[in-house]
Structure formats: structure tokens, C-alpha cells
N, C-alpha and C positions, 0 to 999 in steps of 0.2 A: 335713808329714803331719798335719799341727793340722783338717786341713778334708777329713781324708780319715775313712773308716769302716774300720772289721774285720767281715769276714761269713766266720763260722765255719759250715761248713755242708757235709754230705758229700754232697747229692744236687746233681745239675750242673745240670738244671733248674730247680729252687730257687735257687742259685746266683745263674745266670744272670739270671730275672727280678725277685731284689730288686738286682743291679747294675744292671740296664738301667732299673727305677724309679728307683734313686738318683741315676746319672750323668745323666737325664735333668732331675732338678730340682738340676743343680748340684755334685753332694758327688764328691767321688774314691772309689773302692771298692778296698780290697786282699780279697782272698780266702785261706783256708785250707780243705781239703778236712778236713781230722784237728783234733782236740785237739792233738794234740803242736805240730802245724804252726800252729795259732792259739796257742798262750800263746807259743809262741817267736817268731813275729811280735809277738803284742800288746806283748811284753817289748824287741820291738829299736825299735820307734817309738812314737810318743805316737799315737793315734789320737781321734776326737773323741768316738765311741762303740763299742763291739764290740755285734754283732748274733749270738746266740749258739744254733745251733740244739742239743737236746737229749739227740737222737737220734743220737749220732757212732758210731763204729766201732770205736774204740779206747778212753774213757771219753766216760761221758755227762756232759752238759754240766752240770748239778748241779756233777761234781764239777770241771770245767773250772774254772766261777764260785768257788767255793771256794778252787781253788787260787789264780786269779787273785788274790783278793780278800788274799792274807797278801802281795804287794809291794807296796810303800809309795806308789809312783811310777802303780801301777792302782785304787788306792783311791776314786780320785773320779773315774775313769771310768764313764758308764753303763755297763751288760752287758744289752740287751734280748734278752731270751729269746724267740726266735722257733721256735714248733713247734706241731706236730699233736696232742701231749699236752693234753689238752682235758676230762680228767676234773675232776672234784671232788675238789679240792688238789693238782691241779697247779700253778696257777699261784703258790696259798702255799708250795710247796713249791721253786717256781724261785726267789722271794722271798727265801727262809729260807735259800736258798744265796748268794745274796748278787748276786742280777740286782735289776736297779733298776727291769725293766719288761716288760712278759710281750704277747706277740703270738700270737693263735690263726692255724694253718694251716689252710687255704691263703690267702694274704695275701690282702686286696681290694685291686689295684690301682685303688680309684680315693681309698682314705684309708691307704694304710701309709706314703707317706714322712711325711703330715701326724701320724700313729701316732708312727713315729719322733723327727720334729721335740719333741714334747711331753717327750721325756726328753733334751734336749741344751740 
């Protein structure tokens, strides 16, 4: 799972097109629709980076990264926060949760996996 990503992310079309960017330049992709469902994945394998949208259904991903970040084993995983939150102090505020790296939605497919690559 070393070569594979975590995309946390609850809209399917969002989903879908950072999998099919990713699996196309190579990487394996597991998915989570929920917070509950990505920490309890990120927690059963090693992933290379978790890609962490913001905006979840059940807690927001602020506090997702948070949680993540107190097991010892996800400590020096990236967590790139990928969303639509776009204000001023969002993305310090994704930061200050404990992502290593902040992506504005809606992705440009023609520089997100190279966006990605820069935090692995």
C-alpha cells in the first residue's frame, strides 16, 4: 500500500476525477466517502499521502487532520487538503490543523498530480 494514496472526499465526482488523474500517472488510489471511513482506513494501512477534502458530512476535515495527526504511525504522513474553501485563512487554517499542504477546488487537471507529487 506504500505506492498507493487515501482520497477522503464525499462528492463522487470529485472522487472520481482526482482517482482517474492519479491512476493515470501511476499511483494506486483507495477512497473514503466519510471521516469515520478515511481515519479508519488511513489507520489499517500505510498510505503514501492522504488527500483530505474539508467539506465531509460527518466532521470536517480540520478536525479529521487533528485527529489523524495524535497516531504516532500518521505523523509523517502528508495530509493535502483538497477543497473549495478558498477564503482568507483557509488555507492557514488547514495548516494549523495539521495538513502539510492545501489545494484550491476545483483541481486543474492539467498541474494537480504535479501539485501532489510536491508534498510526497
Amino acid at each position: 500500500m506504500r505506492d498507493t494514496l487515501l482520497v477522503i472526499e464525499d462528492n463522487e465526482q470529485n472522487r472520481y476525477l482526482m482517482k482517474f488523474l492519479l491512476e493515470k500517472n501511476g499511483f494506486r488510489v483507495e477512497e473514503a466517502q466519510s471521516a469515520v471511513e478515511g481515519i479508519e482506513k488511513a489507520l489499517s494501512a500505510k498510505y503514501l499521502a492522504i488527500l483530505l477534502d474539508i467539506q465531509l458530512p460527518d466532521m470536517d476535515g480540520y478536525g479529521v487532520a487533528r485527529k489523524l495527526r495524535t497516531f504516532e504511525e500518521l505523523r509523517e504522513i502528508p495530509i493535502i487538503a483538497v477543497t473549495s474553501y478558498a477564503m482568507i485563512g483557509d488555507r492557514e487554517k488547514a495548516l494549523g490543523a495539521g495538513c502539510t499542504g492545501y489545494i484550491e477546488k476545483p483541481v486543474n487537471p492539467e498541474t494537480f498530480v504535479d501539485e501532489i507529487r510536491k508534498y510526497l
